[in-house]
C-alpha positions, -999 to +999 in steps of 0.1 A: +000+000+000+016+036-011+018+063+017-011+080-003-035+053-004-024+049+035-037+084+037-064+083+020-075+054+044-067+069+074-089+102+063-120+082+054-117+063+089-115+096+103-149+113+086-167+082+094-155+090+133-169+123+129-198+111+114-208+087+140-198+116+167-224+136+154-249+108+151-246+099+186-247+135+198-281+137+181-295+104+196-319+111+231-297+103+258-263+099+241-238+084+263-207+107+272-183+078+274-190+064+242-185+102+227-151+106+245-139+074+231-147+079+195-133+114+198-100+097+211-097+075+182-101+105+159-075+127+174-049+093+175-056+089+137-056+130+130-024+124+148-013+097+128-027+116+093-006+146+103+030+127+113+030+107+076+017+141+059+051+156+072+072+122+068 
């Protein structure tokens, strides 16, 4: 897999993150933890999307 397509990955994982952020947000009686976590996993791979951009 080229660094790219790596990228490119990594970015669609992320907007599905954000995605299901929002979705949850909008459910009645969204749970906090689950909303911490997912925003976790999309700050380690914004993280990880930003270290290979500058690689």
């Amino acid at each position: 897999m080229s660094l790219s397509s790596h990228l490119q990955e990594l970015r669609k994982k992320h907007q599905t993150l954000s995605d299901r952020v929002e979705e949850e947000q909008r459910r009645p009686g969204y749970d906090d933890l689950t909303i911490a976590n997912l925003k976790k996993q999309k700050l380690r791979l914004k993280e990880e999307i930003t270290r290979l951009s500058e690689a």
